[in-house]
C-alpha positions in Angstrom: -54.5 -39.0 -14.5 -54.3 -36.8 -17.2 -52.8 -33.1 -16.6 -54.7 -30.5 -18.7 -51.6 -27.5 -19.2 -52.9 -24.0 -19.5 -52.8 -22.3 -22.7 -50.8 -19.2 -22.5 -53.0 -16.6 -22.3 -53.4 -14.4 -25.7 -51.0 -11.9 -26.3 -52.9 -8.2 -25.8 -50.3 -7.1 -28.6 -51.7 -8.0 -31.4 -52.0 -6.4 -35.0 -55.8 -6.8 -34.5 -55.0 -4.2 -31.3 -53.3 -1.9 -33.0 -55.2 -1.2 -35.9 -57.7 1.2 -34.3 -55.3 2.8 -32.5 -53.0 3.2 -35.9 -56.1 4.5 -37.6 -57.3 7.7 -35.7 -53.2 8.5 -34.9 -52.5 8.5 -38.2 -55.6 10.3 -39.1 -54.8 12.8 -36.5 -51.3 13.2 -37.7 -52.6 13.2 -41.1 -54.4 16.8 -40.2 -50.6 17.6 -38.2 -49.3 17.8 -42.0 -51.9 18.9 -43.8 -51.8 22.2 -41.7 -48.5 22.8 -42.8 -49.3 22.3 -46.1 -52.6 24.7 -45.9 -50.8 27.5 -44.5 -48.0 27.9 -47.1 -50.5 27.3 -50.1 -52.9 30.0 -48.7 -50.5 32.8 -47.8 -49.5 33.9 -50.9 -53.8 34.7 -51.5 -54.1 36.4 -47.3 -50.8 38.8 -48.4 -52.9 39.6 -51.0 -55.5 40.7 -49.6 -55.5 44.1 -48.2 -58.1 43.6 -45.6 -56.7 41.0 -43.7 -53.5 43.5 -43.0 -50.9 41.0 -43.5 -47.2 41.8 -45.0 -44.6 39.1 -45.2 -42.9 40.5 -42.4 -46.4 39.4 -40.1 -46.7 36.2 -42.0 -43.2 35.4 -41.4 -43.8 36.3 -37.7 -47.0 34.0 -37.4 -45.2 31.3 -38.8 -43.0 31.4 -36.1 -45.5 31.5 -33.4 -47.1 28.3 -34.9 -43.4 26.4 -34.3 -42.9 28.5 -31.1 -46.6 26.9 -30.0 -45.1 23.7 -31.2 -42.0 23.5 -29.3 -44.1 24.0 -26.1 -46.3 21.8 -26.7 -44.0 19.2 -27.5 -42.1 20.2 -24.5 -44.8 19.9 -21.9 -47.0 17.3 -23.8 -44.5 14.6 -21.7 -45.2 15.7 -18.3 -48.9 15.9 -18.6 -49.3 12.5 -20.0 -47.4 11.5 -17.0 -49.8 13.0 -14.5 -52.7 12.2 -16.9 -52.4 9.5 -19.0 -52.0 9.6 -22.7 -55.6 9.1 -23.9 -56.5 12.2 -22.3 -53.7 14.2 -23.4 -53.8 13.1 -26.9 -57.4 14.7 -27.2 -56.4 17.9 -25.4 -53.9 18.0 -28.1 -56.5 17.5 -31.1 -58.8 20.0 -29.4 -56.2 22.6 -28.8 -55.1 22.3 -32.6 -59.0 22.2 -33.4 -59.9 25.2 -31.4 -56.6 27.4 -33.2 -57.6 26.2 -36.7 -61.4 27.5 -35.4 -60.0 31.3 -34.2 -57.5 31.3 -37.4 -60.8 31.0 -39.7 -62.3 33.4 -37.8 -59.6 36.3 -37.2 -60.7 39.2 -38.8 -56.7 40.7 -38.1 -52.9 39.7 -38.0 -53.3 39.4 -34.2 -56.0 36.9 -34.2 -54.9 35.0 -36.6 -51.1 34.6 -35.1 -52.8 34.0 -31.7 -54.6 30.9 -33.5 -51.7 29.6 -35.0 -50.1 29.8 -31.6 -52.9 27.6 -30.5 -53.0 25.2 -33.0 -49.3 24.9 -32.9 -49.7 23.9 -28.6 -51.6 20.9 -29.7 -49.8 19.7 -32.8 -46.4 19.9 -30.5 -48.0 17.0 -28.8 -49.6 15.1 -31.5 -46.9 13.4 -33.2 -45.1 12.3 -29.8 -48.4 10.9 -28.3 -49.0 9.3 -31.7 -46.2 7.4 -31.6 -46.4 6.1 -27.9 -49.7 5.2 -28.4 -48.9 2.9 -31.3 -46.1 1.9 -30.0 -48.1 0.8 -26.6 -50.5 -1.4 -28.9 -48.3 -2.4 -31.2 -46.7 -6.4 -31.6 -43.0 -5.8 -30.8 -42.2 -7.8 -34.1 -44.1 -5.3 -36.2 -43.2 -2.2 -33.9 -41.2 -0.6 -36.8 -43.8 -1.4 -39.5 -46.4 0.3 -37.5 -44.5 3.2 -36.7 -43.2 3.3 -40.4 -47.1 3.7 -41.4 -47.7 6.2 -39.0 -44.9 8.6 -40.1 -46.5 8.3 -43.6 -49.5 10.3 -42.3 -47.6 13.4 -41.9 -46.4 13.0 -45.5 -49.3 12.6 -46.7 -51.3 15.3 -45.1 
């Protein structure tokens, strides 16, 4: 009599896995970056303009909402993904940062526009963190530092 022994079952952590996953975090992260980026290239032409109302004293200000927005979102992003899982969380996060980036190009005053970045700064507080447990979640454990490696590039490159 011949035993047949199972085959250990496929591992679910498998590069193949975590490509996908890698792909829209670091695309999302990507945008995380290259909002930073935006926002000091274009403030030097908004204090220019008269009619948006903006002195470097109000820039300076709105800045700080955005990291202000940040920390909050970065604070609380944990305890929401608890309650509702990451994968819901992590688009709250994109929309939030969407929806600020959508009042900022359509503020008309300093106000409207800091009240955007305050927005847009709620979500990208939770952006990076979820990024990172997600990929870390589908990610091989032997390549965990590779993929998180890539990841962190996004930012960068943004």
């Amino acid at each position: 009599m011949t035993s047949k022994s199972a085959s250990p079952a496929p591992s679910p952590h498998t590069l193949r896995s975590v490509l996908p996953v890698l792909a829209l975090c670091w695309l999302a992260v990507f945008f995380d970056g290259m909002d930073v980026n935006i926002y000091g290239a274009v403030m030097p032409h908004m204090l220019d303009d008269e009619g948006l109302g903006l002195t470097p004293a109000s820039a300076g200000t709105i800045g700080s909402w955005t990291t202000f927005g940040m920390l909050i979102g970065a604070l609380t992003t944990g305890n929401i993904t608890d309650w509702l899982g990451r994968r819901p969380v992590l688009v709250a996060s994109v929309t939030l940062f969407s929806v600020g980036s959508a009042v900022c190009a359509l503020a008309g005053d300093p106000a409207l526009f800091g009240t955007g970045r305050f927005i847009a700064g709620l979500g990208l507080g939770g952006l990076m963190p979820l990024c990172l447990a997600m990929v870390m979640e589908f990610a091989p454990p032997r390549r965990a530092a590779l993929i998180t490696g890539i990841l962190m590039t996004s930012y960068h490159a943004g």
